[in-house]
C-alpha atoms as an extended CHARMM CRD file, in Angstrom:
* protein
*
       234  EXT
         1         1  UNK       CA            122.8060000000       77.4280000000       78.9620000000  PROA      1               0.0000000000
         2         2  UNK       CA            119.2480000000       75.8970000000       79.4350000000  PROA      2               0.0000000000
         3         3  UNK       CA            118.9890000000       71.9300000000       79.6540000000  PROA      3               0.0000000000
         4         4  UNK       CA            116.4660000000       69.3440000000       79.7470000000  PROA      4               0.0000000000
         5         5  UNK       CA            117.5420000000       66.9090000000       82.9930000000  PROA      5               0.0000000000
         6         6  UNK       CA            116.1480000000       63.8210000000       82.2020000000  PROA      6               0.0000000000
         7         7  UNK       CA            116.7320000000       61.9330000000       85.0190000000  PROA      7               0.0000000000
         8         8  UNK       CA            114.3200000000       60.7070000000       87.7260000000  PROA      8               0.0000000000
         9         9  UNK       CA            112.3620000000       63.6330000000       90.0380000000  PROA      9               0.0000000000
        10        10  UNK       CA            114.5770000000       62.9390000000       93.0610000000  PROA      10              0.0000000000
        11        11  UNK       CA            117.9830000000       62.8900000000       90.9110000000  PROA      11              0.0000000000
        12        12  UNK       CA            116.9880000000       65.3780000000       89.0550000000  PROA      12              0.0000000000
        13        13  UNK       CA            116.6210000000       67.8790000000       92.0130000000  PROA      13              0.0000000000
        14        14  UNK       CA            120.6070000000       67.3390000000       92.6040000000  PROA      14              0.0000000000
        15        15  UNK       CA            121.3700000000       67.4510000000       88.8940000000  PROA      15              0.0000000000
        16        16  UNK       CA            119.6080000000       70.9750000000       88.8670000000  PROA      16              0.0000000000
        17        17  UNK       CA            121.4820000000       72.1470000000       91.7700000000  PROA      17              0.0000000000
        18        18  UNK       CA            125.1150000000       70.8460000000       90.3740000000  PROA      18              0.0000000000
        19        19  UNK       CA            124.2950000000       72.9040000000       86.7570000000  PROA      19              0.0000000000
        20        20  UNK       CA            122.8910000000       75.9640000000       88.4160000000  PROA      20              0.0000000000
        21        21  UNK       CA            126.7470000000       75.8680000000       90.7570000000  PROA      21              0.0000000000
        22        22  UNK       CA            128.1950000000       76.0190000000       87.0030000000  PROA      22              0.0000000000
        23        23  UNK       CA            125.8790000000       78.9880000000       85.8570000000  PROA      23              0.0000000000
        24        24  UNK       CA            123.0460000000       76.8060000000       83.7950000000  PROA      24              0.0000000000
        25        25  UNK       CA            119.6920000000       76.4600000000       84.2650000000  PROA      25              0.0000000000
        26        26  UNK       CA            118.0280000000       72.7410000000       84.3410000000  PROA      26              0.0000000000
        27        27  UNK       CA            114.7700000000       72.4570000000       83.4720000000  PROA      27              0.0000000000
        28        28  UNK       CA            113.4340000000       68.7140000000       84.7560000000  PROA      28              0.0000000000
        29        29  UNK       CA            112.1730000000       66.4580000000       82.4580000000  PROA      29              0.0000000000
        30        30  UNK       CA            112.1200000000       63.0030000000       84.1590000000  PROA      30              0.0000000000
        31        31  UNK       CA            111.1490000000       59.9490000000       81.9810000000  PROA      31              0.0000000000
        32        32  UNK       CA            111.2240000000       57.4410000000       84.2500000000  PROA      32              0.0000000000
        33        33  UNK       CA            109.2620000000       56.8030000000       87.4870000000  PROA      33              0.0000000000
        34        34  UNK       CA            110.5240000000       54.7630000000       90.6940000000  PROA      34              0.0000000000
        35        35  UNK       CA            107.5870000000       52.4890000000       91.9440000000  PROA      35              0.0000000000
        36        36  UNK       CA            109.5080000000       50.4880000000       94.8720000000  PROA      36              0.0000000000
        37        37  UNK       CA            108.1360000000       46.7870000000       95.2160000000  PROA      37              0.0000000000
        38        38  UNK       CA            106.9010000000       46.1370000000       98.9360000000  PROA      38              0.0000000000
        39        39  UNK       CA            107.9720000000       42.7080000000      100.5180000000  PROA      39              0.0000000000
        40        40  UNK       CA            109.5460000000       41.5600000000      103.8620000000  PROA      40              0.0000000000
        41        41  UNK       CA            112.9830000000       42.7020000000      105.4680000000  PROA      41              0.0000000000
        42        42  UNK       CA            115.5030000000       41.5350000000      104.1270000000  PROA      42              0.0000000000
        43        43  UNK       CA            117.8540000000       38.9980000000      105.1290000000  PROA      43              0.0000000000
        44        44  UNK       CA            121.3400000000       39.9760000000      105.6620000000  PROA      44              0.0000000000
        45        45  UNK       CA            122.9860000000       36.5660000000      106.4530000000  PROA      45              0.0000000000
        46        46  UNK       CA            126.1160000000       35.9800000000      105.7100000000  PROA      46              0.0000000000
        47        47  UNK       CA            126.4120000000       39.5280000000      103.5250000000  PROA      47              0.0000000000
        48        48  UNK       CA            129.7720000000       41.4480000000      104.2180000000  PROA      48              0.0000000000
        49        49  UNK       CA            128.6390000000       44.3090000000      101.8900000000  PROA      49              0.0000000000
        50        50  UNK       CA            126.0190000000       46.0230000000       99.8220000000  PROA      50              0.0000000000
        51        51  UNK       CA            126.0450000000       46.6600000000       95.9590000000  PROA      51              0.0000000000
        52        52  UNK       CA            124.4890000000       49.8770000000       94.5080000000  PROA      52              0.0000000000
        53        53  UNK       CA            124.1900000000       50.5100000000       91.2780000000  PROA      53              0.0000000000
        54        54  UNK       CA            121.7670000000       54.0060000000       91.3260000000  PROA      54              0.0000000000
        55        55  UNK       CA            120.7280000000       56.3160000000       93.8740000000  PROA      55              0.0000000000
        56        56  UNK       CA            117.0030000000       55.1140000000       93.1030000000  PROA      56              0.0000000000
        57        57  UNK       CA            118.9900000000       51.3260000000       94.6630000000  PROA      57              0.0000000000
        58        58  UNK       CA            120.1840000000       53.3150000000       97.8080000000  PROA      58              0.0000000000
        59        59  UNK       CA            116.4600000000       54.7870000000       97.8820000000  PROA      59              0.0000000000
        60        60  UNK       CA            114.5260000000       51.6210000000       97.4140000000  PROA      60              0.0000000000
        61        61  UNK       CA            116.7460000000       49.9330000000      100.0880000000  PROA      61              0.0000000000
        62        62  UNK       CA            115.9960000000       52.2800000000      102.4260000000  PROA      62              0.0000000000
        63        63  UNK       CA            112.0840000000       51.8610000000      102.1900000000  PROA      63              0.0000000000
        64        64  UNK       CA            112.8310000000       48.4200000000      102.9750000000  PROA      64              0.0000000000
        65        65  UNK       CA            115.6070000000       48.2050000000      105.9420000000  PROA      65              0.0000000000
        66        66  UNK       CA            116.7260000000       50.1060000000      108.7800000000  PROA      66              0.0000000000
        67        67  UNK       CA            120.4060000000       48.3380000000      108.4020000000  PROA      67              0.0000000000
        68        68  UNK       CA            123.4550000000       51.1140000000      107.5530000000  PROA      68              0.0000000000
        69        69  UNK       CA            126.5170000000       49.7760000000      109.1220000000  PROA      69              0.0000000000
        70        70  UNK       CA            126.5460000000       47.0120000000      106.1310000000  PROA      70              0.0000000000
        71        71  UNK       CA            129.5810000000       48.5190000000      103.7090000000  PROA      71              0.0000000000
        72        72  UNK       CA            127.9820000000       49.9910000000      100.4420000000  PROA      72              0.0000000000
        73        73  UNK       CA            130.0380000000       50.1390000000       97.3660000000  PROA      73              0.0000000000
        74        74  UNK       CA            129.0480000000       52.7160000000       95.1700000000  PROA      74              0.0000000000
        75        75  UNK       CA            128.6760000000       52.5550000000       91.0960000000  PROA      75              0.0000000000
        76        76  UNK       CA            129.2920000000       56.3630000000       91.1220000000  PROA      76              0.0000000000
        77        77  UNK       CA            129.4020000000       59.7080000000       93.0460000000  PROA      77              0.0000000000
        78        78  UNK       CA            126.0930000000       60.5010000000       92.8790000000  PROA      78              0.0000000000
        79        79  UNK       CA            125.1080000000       56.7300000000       94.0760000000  PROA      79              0.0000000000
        80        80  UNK       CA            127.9880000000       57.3740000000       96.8860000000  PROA      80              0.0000000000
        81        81  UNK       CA            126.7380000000       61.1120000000       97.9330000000  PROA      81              0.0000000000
        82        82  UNK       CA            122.8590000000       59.3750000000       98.5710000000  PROA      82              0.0000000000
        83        83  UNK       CA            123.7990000000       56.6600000000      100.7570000000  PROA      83              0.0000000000
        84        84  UNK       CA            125.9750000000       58.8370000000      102.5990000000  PROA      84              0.0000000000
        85        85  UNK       CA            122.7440000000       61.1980000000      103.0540000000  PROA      85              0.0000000000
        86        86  UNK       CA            120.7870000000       58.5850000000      104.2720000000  PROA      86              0.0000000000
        87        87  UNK       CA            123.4070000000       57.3140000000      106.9240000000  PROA      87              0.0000000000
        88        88  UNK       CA            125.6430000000       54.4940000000      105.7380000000  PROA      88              0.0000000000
        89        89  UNK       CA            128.9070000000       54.5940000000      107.9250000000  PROA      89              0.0000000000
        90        90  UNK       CA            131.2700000000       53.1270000000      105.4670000000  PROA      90              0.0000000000
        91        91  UNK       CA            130.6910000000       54.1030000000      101.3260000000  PROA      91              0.0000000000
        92        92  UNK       CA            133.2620000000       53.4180000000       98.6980000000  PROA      92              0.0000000000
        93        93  UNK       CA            132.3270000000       55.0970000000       95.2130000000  PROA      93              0.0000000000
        94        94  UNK       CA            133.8010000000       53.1040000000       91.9190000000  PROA      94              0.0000000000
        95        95  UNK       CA            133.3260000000       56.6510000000       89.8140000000  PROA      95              0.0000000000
        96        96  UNK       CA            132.5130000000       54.9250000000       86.8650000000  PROA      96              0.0000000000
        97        97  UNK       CA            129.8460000000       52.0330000000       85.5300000000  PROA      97              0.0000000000
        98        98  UNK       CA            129.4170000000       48.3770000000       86.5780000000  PROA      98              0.0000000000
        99        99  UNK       CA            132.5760000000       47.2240000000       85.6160000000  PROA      99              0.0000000000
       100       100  UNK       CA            134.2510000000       49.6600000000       87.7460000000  PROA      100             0.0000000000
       101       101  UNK       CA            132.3060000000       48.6870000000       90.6090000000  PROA      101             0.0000000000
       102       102  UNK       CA            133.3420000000       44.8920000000       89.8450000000  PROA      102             0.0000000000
       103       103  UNK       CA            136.5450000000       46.4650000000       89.7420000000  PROA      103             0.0000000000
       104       104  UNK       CA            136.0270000000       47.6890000000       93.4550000000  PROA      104             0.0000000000
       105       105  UNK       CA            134.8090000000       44.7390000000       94.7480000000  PROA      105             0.0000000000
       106       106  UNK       CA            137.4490000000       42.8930000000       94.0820000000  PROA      106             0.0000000000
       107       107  UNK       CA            140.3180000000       45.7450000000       95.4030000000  PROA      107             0.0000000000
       108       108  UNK       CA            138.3870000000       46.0450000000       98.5780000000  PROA      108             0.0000000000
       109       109  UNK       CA            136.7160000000       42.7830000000       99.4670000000  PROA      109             0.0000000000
       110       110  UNK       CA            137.3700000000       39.0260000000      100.0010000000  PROA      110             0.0000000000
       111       111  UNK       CA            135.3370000000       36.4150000000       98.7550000000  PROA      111             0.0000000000
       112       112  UNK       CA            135.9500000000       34.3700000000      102.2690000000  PROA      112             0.0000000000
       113       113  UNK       CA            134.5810000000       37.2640000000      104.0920000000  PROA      113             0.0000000000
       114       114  UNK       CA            130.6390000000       36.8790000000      102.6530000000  PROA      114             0.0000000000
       115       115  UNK       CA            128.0030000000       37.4530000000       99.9980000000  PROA      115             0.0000000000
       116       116  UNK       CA            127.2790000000       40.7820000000       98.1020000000  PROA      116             0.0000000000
       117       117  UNK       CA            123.5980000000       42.0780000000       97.9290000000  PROA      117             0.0000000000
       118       118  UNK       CA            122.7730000000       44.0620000000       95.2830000000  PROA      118             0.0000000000
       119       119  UNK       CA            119.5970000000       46.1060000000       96.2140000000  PROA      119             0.0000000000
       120       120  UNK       CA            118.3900000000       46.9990000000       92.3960000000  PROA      120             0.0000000000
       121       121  UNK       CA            115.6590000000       47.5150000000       89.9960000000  PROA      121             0.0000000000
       122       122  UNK       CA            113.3470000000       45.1350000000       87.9300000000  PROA      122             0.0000000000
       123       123  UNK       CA            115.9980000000       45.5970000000       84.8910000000  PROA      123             0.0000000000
       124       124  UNK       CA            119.3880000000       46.4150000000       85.2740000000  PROA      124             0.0000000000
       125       125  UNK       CA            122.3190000000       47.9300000000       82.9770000000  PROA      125             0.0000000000
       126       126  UNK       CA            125.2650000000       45.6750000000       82.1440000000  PROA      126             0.0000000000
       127       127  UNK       CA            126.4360000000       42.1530000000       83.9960000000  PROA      127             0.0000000000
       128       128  UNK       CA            127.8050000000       42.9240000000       87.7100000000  PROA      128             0.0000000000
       129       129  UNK       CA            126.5910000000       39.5570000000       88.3520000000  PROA      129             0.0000000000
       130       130  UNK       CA            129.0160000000       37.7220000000       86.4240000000  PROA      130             0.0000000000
       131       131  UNK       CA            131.8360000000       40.3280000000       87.0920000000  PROA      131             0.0000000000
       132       132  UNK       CA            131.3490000000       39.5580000000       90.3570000000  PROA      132             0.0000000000
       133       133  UNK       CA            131.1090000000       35.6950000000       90.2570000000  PROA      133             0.0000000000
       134       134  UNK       CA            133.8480000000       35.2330000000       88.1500000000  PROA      134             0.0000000000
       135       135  UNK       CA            135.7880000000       37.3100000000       91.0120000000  PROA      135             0.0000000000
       136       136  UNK       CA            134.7000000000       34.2290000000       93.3090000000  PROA      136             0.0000000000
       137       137  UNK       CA            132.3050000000       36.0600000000       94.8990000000  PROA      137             0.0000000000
       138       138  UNK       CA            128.4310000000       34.9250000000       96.0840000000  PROA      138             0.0000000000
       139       139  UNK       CA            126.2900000000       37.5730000000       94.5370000000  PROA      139             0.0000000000
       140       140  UNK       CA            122.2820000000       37.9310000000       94.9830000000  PROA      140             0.0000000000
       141       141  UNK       CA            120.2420000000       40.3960000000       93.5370000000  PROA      141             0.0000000000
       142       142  UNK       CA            117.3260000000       42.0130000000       95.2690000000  PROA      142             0.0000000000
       143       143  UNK       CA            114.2890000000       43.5290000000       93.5870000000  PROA      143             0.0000000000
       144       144  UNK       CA            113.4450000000       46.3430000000       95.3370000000  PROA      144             0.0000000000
       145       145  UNK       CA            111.4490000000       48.8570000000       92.9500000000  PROA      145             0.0000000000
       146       146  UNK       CA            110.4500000000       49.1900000000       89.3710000000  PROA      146             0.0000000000
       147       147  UNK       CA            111.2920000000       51.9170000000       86.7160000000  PROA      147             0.0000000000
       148       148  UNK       CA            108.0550000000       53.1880000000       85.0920000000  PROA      148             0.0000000000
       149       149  UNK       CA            108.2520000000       54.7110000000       81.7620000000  PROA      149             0.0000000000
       150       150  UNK       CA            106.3280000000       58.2650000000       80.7970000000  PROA      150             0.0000000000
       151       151  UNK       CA            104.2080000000       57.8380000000       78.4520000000  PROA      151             0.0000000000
       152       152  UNK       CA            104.6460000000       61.9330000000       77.2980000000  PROA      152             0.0000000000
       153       153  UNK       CA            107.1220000000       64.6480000000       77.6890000000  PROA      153             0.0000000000
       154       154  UNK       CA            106.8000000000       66.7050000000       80.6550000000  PROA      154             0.0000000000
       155       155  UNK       CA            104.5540000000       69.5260000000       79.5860000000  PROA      155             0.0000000000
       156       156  UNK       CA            107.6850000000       71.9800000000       80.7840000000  PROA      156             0.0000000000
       157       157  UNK       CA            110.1210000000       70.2830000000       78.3700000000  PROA      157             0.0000000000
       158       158  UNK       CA            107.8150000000       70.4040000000       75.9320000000  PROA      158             0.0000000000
       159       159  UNK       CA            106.6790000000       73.6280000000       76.1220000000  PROA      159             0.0000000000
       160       160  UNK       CA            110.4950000000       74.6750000000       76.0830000000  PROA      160             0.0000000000
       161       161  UNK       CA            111.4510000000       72.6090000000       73.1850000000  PROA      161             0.0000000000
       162       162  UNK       CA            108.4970000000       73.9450000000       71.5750000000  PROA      162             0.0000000000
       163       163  UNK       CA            109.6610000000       77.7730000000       71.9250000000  PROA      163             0.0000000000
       164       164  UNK       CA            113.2810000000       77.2190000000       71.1970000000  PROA      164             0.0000000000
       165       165  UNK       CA            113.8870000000       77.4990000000       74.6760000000  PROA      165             0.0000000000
       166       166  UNK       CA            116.3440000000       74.5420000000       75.2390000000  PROA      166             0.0000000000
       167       167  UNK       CA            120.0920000000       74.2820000000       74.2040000000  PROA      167             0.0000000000
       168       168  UNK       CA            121.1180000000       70.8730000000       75.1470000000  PROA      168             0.0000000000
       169       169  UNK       CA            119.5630000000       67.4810000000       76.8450000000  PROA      169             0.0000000000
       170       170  UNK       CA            121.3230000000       65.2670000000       79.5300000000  PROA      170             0.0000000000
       171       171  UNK       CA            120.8510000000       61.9210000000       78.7540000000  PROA      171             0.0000000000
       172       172  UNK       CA            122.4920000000       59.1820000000       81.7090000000  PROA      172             0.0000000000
       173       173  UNK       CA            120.7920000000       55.6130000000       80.8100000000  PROA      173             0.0000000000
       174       174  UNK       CA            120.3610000000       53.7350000000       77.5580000000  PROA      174             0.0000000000
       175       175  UNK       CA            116.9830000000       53.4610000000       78.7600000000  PROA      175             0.0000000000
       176       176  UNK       CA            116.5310000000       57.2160000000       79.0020000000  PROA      176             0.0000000000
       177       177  UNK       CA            117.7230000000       58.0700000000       75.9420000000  PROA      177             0.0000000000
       178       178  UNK       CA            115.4340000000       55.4790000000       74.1040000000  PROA      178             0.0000000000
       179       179  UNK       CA            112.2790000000       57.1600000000       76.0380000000  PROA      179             0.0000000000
       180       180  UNK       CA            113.1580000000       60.2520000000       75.0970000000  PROA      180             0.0000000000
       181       181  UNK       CA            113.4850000000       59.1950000000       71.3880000000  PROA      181             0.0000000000
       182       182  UNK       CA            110.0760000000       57.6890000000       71.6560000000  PROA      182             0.0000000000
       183       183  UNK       CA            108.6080000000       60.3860000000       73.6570000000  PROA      183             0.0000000000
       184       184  UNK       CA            109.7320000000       63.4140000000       71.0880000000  PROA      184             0.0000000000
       185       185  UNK       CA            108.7470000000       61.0780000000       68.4140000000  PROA      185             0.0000000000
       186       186  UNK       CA            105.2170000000       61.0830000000       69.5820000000  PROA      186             0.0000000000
       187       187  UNK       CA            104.7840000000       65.1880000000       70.2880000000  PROA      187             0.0000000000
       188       188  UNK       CA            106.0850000000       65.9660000000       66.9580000000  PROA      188             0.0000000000
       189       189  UNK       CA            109.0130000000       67.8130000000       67.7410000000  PROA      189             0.0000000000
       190       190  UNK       CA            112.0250000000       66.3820000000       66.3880000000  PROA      190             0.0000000000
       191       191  UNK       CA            112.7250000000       69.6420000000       64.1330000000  PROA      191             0.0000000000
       192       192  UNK       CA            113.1020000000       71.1860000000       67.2570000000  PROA      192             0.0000000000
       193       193  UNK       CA            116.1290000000       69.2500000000       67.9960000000  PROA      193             0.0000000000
       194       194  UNK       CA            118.1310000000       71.0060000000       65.1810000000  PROA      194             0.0000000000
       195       195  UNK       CA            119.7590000000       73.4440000000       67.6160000000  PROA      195             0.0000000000
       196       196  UNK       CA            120.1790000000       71.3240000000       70.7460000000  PROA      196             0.0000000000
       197       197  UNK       CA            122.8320000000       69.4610000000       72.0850000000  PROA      197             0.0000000000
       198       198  UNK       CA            122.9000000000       65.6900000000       73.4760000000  PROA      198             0.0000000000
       199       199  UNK       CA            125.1510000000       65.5010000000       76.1180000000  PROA      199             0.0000000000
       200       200  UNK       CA            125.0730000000       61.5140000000       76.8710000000  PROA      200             0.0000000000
       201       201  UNK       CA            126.6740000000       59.6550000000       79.6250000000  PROA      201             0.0000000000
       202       202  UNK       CA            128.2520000000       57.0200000000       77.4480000000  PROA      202             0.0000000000
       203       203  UNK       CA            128.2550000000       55.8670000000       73.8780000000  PROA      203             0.0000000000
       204       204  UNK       CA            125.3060000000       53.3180000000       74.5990000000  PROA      204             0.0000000000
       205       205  UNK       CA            123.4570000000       56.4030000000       75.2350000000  PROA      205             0.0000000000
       206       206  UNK       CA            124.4600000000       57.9620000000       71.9920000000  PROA      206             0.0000000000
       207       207  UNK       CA            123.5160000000       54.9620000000       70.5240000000  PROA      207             0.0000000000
       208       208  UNK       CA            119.6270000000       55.1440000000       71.2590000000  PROA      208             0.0000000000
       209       209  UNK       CA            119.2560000000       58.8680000000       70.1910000000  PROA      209             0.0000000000
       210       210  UNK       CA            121.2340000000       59.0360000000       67.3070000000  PROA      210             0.0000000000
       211       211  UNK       CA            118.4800000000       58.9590000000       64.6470000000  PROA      211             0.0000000000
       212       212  UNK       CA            117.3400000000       61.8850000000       66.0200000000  PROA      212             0.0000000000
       213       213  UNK       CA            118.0340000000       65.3890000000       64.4640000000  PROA      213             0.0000000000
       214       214  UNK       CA            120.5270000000       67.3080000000       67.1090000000  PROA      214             0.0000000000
       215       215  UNK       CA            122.6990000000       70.2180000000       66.2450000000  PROA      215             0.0000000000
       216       216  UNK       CA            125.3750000000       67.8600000000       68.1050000000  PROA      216             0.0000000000
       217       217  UNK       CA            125.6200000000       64.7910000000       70.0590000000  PROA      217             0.0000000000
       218       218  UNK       CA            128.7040000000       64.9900000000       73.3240000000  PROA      218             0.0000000000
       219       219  UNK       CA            129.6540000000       61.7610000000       75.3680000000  PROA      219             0.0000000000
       220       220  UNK       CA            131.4850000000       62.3730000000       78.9830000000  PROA      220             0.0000000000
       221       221  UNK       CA            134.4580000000       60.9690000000       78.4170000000  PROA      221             0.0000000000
       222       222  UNK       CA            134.0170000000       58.9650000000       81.5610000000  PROA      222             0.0000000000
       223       223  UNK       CA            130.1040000000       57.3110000000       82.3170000000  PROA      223             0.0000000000
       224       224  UNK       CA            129.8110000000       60.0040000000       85.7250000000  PROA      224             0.0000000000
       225       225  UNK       CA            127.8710000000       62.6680000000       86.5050000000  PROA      225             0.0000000000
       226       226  UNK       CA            130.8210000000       64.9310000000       86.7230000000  PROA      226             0.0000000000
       227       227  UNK       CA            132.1910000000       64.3620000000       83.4230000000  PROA      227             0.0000000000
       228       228  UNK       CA            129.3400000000       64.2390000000       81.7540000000  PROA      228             0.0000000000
       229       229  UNK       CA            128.4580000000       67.8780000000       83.6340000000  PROA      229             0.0000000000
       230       230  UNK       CA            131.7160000000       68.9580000000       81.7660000000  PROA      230             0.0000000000
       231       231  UNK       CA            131.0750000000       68.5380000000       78.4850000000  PROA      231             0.0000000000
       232       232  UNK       CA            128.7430000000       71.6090000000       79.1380000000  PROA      232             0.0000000000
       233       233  UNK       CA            131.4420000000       74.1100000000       79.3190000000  PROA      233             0.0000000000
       234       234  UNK       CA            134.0550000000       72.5950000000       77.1230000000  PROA      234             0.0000000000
C-alpha cells in the first residue's frame, strides 16, 4: 500500500520508517510547518514535571533549554520515543490524547510536589489545562513554536494523487485534516479521492474531511500512532 503521511517533515521521517517495517510505502506530504518562537530560558521554579503534548513540544523545548532530568509525561508513544532521543532520564507515555495524559498526571504526580509546564504550540488540541487544574494541580503553558500552514500540496502528493498513485491518507490532527481538505480543494483533485482511503486518528479528524469524496474513511480505534498504523492491514 502507498500513503500520503501528512504529518510534519521531522514526524513524518519516523512515520515512513514505522509503514515501510509493515511493508507500505509513505510518501510525505507535510501540511504543517514548525516555526519555534525564540525567547529567554526558561524558568523551572518550583516545576516537578514537564507536559508534552507532540513531539514538535519535546522539539521546541529543546531549542530552548538544556534541562532533561525534569520528568516528562508523554501524550503518546511517539511524543515518549522523542524525548527519550533527545535525553530525558525519566518519560512516562499516556498512549492516548490529552485526557489520558490528565489521566497520568494525576496516577503519577502530587499536586504538593510542584507546578506542571507544558512546553506547547501557539494553538493547542483539547483542555489539559483544566484537566489538570481541576486535579489541583498549578499548570502553565509555554509558547515555544508556531504551526505554519501550507498553502499547497506537496508537489509529490500531488503528483501521486494526480496519477492514481495513492491508496490511502494518514490524517493525526483536526487541524491536518482541515488543511488537507482545503489544500485538495484548491488543486482540483477531489475526484481523485474516489479510490483512497482516510485513515484518521480520531473521529474529530473524520469530522474535518468528511465532505470529501474517499472510497472509505477508517478511525484507530484508539487516538495513537500505533493503532491508527493498524487500521492499514485490517
Amino acid at each position: 500500500m502507498r500513503v500520503l503521511v501528512t504529518r510534519p517533515s521531522e514526524d513524518s521521517k519516523r512515520v515512513i520508517q514505522a509503514l515501510k517495517r509493515q511493508g507500505h510505502a509513505g510518501v510525505a506530504a507535510p501540511l504543517l510547518g514548525v516555526k519555534y518562537t525564540p525567547g529567554p530560558e526558561l524558568d523551572f521554579t518550583g516545576v516537578q514535571a514537564l507536559l508534552f503534548t507532540s513531539a514538535n513540544g519535546v522539539r521546541a523545548f529543546c531549542a530552548r533549554s538544556d534541562e532533561r532530568h525534569l520528568t516528562a509525561l508523554c501524550v503518546g508513544d511517539a511524543t515518549g520515543r522523542e524525548a527519550l532521543d533527545v535525553g530525558f532520564e525519566t518519560v512516562k507515555s499516556a498512549g492516548g490524547d490529552v485526557e489520558a495524559l490528565a489521566a497520568l498526571v494525576k496516577d503519577a504526580l502530587d499536586p504538593a510536589q510542584g507546578a506542571l509546564l507544558h512546553p506547547a504550540g501557539s494553538k493547542v488540541a483539547g483542555d489539559l489545562k483544566s484537566l489538570v487544574e481541576n486535579a489541583g494541580f498549578a499548570y502553565r503553558r509555554e509558547v515555544l513554536y508556531e504551526a505554519i500552514k501550507a498553502t499547497q500540496l506537496p508537489s509529490a502528493a500531488l503528483e501521486a494523487l494526480r496519477q492514481n498513485d495513492i491508496d490511502g491518507v494518514l490524517l493525526f490532527s483536526p487541524r491536518t485534516g482541515a488543511a488537507f481538505t482545503r489544500l485538495v480543494d484548491k488543486a482540483g483533485v477531489r475526484e481523485k479521492l474516489a479510490s483512497v482511503t482516510a485513515y484518521c486518528l480520531s473521529a474529530a479528524v473524520a469530522g474535518e474531511i468528511g465532505n470529501l469524496p474517499w472510497k472509505d474513511v477508517c478511525i484507530a480505534q484508539t487516538p495513537d500512532q500505533t493503532a491508527l498504523l493498524a487500521l492499514l492491514d485490517a
